[in-house]
C-alpha positions as CSV (number, residue, x, y, z in Angstrom):
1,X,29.8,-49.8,8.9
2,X,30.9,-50.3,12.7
3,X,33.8,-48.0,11.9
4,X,31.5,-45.3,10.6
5,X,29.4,-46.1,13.8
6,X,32.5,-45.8,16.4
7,X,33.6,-42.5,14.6
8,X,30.4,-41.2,14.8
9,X,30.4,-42.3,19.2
10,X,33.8,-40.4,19.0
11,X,32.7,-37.0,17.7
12,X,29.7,-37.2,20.0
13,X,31.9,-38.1,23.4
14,X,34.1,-34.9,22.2
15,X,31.3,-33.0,22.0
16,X,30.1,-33.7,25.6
17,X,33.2,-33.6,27.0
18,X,33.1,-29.7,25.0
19,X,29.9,-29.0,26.6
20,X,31.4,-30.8,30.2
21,X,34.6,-28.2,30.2
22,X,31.8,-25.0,29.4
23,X,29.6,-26.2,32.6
24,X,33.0,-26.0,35.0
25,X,33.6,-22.6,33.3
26,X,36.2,-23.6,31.0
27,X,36.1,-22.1,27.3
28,X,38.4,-24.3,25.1
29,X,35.2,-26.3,25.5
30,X,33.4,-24.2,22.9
31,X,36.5,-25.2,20.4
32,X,35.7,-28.9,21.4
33,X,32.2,-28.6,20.0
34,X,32.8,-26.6,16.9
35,X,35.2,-29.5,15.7
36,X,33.3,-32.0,16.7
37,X,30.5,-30.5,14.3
38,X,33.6,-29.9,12.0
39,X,34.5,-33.6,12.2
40,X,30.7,-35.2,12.1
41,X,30.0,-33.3,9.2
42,X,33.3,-34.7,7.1
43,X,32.3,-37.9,8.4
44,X,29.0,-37.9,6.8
45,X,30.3,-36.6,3.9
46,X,32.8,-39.0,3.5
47,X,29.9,-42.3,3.9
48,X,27.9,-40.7,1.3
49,X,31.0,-40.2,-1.0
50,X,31.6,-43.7,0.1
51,X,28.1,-45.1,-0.7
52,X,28.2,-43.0,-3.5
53,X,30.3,-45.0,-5.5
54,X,30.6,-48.3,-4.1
55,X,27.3,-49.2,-4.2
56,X,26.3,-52.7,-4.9
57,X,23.2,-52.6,-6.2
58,X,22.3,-56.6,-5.9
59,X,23.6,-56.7,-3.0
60,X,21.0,-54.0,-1.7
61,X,18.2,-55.7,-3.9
62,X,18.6,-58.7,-2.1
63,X,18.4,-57.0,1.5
64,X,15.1,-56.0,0.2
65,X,12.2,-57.9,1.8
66,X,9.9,-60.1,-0.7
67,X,7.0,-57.8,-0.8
68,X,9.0,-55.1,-1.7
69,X,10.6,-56.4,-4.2
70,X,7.6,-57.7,-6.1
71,X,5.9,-54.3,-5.8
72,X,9.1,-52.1,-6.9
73,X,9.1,-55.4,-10.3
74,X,5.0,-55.1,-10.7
75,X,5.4,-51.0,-10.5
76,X,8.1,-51.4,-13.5
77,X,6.1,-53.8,-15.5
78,X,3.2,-52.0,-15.4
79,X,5.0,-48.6,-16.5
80,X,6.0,-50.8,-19.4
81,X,9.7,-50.9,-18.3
82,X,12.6,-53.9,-18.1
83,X,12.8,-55.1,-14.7
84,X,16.0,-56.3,-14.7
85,X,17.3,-53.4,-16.7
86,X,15.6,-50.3,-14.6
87,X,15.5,-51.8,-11.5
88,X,19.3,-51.4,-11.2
89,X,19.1,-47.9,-12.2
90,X,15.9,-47.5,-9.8
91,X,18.5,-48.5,-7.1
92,X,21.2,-46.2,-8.7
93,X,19.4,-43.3,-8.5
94,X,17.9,-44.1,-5.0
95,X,21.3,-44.4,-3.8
96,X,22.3,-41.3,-5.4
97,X,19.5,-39.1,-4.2
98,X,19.7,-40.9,-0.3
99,X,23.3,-39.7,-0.6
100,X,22.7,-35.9,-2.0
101,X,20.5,-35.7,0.5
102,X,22.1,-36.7,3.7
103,X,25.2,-34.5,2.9
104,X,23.0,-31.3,2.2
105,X,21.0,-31.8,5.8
106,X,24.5,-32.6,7.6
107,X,25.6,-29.3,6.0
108,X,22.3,-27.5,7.2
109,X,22.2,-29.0,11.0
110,X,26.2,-29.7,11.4
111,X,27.8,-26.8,9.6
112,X,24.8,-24.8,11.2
113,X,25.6,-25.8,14.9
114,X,29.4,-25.4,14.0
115,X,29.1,-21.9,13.1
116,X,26.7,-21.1,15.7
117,X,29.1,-22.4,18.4
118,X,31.7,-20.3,16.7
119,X,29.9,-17.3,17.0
120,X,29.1,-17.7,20.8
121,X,32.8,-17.8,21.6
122,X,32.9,-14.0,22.1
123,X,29.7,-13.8,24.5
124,X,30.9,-17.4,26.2
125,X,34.2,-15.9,27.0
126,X,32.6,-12.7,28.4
127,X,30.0,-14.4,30.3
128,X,33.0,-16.6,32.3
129,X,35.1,-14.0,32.8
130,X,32.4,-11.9,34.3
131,X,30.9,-14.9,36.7
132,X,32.7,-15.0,40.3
């Protein structure tokens, strides 16, 4: 998890040092940000490939506070369903969606700011080559 957490420092410190090199009229800066989007967004995709399929699923039951886990074991009981069977897949399922999820909105907001970085390359270019 820290290694995911120090990756994820790393593409952010090359993005500002991107955005740095633009403000002292420098365009390779522009290229700086586009793969840092480039590289957050295989990160991301990576922990939730990661989570994914390693997930322990009693491990993550046991991280749960008490209260919640007697509401998520009452909720199953009173839908008339094992506990000890469905509560596993509950936390499957969970897991599964949390991850489908995050990958689809780092494609939306990472991919997006990738591509719309790429696209300003022409007008960045034009707009630094034009200022004294």
């Amino acid at each position: 998890m820290v290694a995911v957490a120090l990756v994820v420092a790393l593409a952010g410190g090359i993005e500002l040092h991107g955005h740095r090199l633009l403000l002292r009229q420098q365009p390779q800066g522009l290229s700086l940000m586009v793969g840092a989007q480039v590289s957050l967004l295989f990160i991301i995709w990576l922990y939730a490939w990661y989570r994914w399929h390693f997930l322990d699923a009693t491990a993550l039951w046991a991280e749960l506070p008490g209260f919640m886990q007697a509401h998520v074991t009452n909720s199953l009981l009173d839908a008339g369903l094992d506990p000890e069977f469905h509560r596993q897949l509950l936390l499957k399922l969970t897991n599964q969606l949390t991850c489908v999820v995050l990958a689809l909105v780092s494609l939306v907001y990472q991919g997006g700011l990738a591509c719309w970085y790429g696209r300003q390359r022409s007008c960045i270019r034009q707009a630094l080559l034009a200022s004294p």
